[in-house]
N, C-alpha and C positions, 0 to 999 in steps of 0.2 A: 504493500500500500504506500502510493505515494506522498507526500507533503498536501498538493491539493486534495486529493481523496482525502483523508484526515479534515481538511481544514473545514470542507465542503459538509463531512458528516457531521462535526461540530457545529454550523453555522446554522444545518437543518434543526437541531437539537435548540439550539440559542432563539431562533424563530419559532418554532413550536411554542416554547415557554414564554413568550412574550408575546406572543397568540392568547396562552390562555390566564394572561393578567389584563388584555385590553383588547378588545373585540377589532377586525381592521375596520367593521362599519365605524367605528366610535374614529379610530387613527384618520382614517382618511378624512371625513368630515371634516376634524381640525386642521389637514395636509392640503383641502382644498379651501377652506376660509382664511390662510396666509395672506398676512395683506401685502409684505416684504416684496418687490421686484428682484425677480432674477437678474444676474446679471450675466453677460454671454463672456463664456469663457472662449469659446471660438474666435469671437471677432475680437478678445481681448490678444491674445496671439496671435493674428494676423498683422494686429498694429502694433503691436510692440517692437524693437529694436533691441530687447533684452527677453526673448522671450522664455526664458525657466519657469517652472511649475517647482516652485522648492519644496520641497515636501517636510510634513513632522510626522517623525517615526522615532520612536522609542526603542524597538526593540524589533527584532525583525526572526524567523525561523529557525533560520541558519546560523547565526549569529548570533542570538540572544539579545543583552540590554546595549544600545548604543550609548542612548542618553538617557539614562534611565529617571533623572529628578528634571529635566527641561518642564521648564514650564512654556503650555501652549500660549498662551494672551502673549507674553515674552517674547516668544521665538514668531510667531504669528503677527506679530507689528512690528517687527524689526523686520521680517521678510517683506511685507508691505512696502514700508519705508526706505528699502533698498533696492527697489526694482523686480522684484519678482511680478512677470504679467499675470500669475494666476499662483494659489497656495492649495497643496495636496495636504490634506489630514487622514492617519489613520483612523478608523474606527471598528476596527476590529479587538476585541478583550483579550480572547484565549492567547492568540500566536502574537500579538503586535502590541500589547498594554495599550489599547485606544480604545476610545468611548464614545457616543454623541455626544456626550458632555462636552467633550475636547474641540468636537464641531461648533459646537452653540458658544464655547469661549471663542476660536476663534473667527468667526462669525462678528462677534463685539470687537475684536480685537483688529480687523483687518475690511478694507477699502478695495480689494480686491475678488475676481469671484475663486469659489471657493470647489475643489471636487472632495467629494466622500470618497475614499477608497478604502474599498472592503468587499467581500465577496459576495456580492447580490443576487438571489437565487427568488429573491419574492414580492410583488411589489409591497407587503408590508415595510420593507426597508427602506423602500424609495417614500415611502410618509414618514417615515423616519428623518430620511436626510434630510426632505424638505421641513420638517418641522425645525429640525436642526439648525436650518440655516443653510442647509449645499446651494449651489447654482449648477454643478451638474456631477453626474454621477458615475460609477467607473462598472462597466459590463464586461464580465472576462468570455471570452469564446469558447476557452476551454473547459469554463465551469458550469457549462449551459447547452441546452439542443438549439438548433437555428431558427425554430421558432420560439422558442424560452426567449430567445435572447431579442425575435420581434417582439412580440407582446410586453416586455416590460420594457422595451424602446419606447413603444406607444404611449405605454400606461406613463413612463415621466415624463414624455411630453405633456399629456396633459394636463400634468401638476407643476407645467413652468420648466423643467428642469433640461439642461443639453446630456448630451450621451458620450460619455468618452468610450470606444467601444476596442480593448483590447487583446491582440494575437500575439501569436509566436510562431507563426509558421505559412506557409500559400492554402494550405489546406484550411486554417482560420479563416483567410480571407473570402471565403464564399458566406460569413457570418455580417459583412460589413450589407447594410440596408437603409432607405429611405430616411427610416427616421435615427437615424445617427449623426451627430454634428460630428464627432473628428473619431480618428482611428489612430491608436496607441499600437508603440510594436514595440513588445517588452521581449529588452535585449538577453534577459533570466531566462534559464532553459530551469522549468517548476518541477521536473522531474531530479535533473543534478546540482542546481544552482549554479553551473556554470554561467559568466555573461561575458557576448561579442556581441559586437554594435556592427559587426559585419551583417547580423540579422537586419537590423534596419537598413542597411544599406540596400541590402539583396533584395528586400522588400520594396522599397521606397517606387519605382518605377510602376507594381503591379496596386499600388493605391490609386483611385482615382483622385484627380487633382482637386475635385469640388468640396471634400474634408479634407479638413485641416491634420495634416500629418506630426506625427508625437514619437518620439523615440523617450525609451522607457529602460531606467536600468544602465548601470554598468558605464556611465558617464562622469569623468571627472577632472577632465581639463576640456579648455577652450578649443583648442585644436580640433578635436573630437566634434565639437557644438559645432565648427565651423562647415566641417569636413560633410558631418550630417546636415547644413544649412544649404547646401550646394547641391545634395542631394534629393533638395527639396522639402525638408521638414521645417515644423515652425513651432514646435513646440519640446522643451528635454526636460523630464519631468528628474529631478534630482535630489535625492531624501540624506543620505548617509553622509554624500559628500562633506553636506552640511553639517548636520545631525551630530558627527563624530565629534566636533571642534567644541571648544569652549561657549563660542558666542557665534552659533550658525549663522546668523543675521549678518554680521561682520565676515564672514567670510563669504557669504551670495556675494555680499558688497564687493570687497575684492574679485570674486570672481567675474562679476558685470564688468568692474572697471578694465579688465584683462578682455575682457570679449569686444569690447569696444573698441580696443586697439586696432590697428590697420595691420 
């Protein structure tokens, strides 16, 4: 049994039990009277000139605790305030110490849109996110059938929310559909944890050019951002890089001001 399998069986368990504390008639209702505008994560990468998805991650599988006392509000307005066009929170308990909580802090804490990432298998989650505070939400290919993965396209769209809709391979990409605003290609192979960004590259040509393309994973110099920018992408979502240092915020900053360079 793999990493995903495991994660996937827990997450069914975690949504059952949180099914039977709050009814989804009851979740949804409050998920569709938000009065919050989304804000589009899509066209916030398009126009940015710095465009990272910095990510707060605690604590990750494979690895264990990264940063394990970060505080979100902290790390979540310092990544605002340094250019980050869009911020990634975990929200997953068991494998990743994240919470909605961690959403709804940084939510308060940040001027930018916001993706939930965590392994979504129901649209109970996706009233979750949106009550949280998401602007959009992250759908894995591999954690889902191809039409699992329409139907809760649907279902967030019409609770406001964009679709980051993530692969790892050409055989994923017959999961990429209508209603998905950008397509992630996470450079983690979830079976070994190895990461090559040679995936996104190899990738990159067989995306249609109409989403917004995301290279995911295994990113940590500029070089790399640039190399992937040429090859078309517009989005590098990057959690550890950061995450590892003393003061993540401060080092996005440094790493903008290095991307900036000619």
């Amino acid at each position: 049994m793999n990493i995903l399998t495991k994660i996937l069986d827990s997450k069914r368990e975690e949504v059952a039990a949180s099914r039977r504390q709050r009814s989804f008639g009851d979740l949804f209702s409050e998920a569709w009277e938000v009065a919050r505008e989304t804000l589009s994560f899509s066209e916030s990468l398009r126009r940015s000139d710095t465009p990272i998805i910095a990510e707060f991650k605690r604590r990750s599988p494979s690895k264990g605790f990264i940063n394990k006392d970060a505080d979100v509000s902290t790390v979540v307005s310092g990544y605002s305030a340094c250019g980050a066009a869009a911020v990634s929170v975990l929200t997953d308990r068991e494998y990743f110490a994240g919470s909605l909580a961690d959403l709804t802090a940084a939510r308060q804490a940040s001027s930018v849109p916001l993706l939930c990432k965590d392994f979504i298998i129901s649209p109970y989650q996706l009233c979750e996110a949106r009550i949280a505070g998401a602007d959009v939400v992250l759908l894995i290919a591999s954690a889902l059938t191809k039409a699992q993965c329409v139907d809760l396209a649907v279902f967030a769209r019409t609770l406001s929310l964009e679709v980051l809709l993530e692969v790892h391979d050409e055989a994923e990409l017959e999961y990429v559909n209508s209603h998905v605003n950008a397509v992630g290609v996470n450079n983690r192979n979830l079976s070994t944890f190895v990461t090559d960004t040679a995936t996104s590259l190899r990738l990159a040509t067989l995306i249609p050019d109409s989403y917004v393309k995301v290279s995911e994973s295994g990113i940590a110099d500029t070089r790399t951002v640039k190399r992937l920018q040429k090859a078309g992408f517009q989005g590098f979502l990057m959690g550890e890089n950061f995450m590892k240092t003393e003061n993540p915020a401060q080092t996005l900053a440094e790493f903008v001001k290095k991307l900036k360079m000619k």
